[in-house]
N, C-alpha and C positions, 0 to 999 in steps of 0.2 A: 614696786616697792612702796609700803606704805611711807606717809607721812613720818611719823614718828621713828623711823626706823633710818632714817636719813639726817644726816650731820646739815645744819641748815644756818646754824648762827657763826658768827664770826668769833666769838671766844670758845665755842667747842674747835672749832679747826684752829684754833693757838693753841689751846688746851696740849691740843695732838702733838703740834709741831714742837711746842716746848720740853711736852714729856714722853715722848713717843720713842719708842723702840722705830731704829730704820732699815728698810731691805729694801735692795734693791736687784734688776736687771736691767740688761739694757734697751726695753723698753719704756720699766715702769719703775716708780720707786713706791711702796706702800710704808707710811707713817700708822703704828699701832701703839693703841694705850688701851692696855686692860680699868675694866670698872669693874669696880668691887661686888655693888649690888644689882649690878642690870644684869638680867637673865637672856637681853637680846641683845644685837650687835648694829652697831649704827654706822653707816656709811656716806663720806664723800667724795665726791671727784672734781680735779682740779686738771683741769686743761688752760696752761697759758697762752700769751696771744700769739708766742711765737712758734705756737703750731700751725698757725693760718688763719681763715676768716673763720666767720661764725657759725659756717655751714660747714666746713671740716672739724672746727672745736666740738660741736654738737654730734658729729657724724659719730667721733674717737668717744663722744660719750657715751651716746647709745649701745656702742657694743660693747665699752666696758660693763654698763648697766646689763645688758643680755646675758655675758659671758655670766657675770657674779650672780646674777639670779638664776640661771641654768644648773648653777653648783652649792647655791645658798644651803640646801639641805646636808649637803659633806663641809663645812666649814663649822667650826667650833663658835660658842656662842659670849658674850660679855664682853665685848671690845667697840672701841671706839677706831674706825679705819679710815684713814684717807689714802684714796690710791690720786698718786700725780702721775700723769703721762710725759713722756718723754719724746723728744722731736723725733727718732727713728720711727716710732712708730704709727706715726703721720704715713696716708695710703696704703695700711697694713689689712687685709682680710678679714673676716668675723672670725675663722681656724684661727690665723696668727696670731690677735688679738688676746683670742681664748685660751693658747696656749702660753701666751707670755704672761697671763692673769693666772692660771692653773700654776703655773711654773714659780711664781714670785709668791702666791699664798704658799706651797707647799715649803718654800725655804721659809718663810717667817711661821711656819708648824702651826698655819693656823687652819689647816685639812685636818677633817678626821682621819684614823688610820682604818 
């Protein structure tokens, strides 16, 4: 994912949390806020510490990162996302992962049909 395409300052991820539309499962909870004039969609993730060390924070991150790029081209465009992970899904699979990422876009309708 390139650069710019990634949520990276601390006032766009308040931005989100402030005005953000929220859905959740229970793995994941994904904060959205539509942009008016961006034609792309930008995305962060948020792994807290009380998912484990550094090396499982990072692991949950990778596969979110895989999962969302995997399906990047069926998701609808002009939003600002933050996906938070949630402790159950601490030692979960790249499928489980994927499907609980597949599963929480399509309730916040932000899959294409």
């Amino acid at each position: 994912m390139h650069k710019h395409l990634r949520l990276t300052k601390k006032r766009d991820f308040r931005s989100v949390y402030k005005s953000g539309d929220v859905f959740k499962n229970k793995y994941l909870v994904i904060r959205r806020l539509k942009k008016e004039n961006s034609g792309k969609s930008r995305i962060g993730y948020s792994v807290g510490k009380r998912l484990g060390t550094a090396v499982e924070r990072n692991r949950i991150k990778r596969l979110l990162k895989e999962a969302y790029r995997q399906k990047e081209k069926e998701v609808k465009q002009g939003y600002d996302l933050v996906i938070i992970a949630r402790r159950p899904i601490k030692g979960k699979s790249f499928l489980e992962t994927q499907d609980a990422l597949l599963n929480i876009l399509h309730k916040a309708g932000y899959l294409k049909k």
